[in-house]
N, C-alpha and C positions, 0 to 999 in steps of 0.2 A: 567273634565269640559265638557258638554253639548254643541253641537255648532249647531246652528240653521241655516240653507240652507234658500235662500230667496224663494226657492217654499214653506215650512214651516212657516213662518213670515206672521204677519194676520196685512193686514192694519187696519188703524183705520177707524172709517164710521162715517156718515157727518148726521145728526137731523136738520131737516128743522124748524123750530117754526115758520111756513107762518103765524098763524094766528097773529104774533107779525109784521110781515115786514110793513114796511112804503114806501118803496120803494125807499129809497134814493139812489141805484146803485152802493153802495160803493164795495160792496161785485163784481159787473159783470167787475167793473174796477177794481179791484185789481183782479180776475181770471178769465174771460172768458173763458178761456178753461172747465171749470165745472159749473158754475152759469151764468143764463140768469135772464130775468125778463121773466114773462110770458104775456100774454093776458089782464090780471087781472092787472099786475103791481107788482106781486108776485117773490118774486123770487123761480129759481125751479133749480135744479141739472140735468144737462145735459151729465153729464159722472159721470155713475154710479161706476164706477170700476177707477177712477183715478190714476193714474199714481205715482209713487214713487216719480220721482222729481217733479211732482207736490204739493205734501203736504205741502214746505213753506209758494208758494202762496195759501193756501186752510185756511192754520191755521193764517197768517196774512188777508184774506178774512172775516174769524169771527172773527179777532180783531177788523177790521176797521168796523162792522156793527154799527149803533148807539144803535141798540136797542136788540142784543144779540141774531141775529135770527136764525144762523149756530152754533151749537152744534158738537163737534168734540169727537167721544166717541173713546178711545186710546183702543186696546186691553192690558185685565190685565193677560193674562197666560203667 
């Protein structure tokens, strides 16, 4: 049995689809710490490299979006 060290372990990474956002805010209330609104009203990812326990609030972030604009790609290796 293979056993994988967390410097080895490859987060998952966050697909913005701005050009779908509406801006409803659902996403900057449910994680502030990585999603803002921008200028525009967009929202944009503010911490590139997020944090391990970060990742509930990131993956409940693009659940609560109405319009499906946070994409969470898991690594498959």
């Amino acid at each position: 049995m293979t056993r994988t060290t967390e410097s080895e372990t490859t987060m998952p990474t966050i697909n913005l689809q701005t050009d779908f956002c509406i801006a409803s805010g659902a996403c900057v209330l449910e994680c502030p710490e990585v999603f803002e609104l921008d200028d525009d009203g967009l929202v944009s990812q503010i911490d590139a490299n997020p944090a391990a326990e970060l990742w509930p609030k990131i993956r409940r972030a693009g659940a609560v979006c109405p319009v499906g604009v946070i994409e969470i790609i898991e690594d498959e290796s």
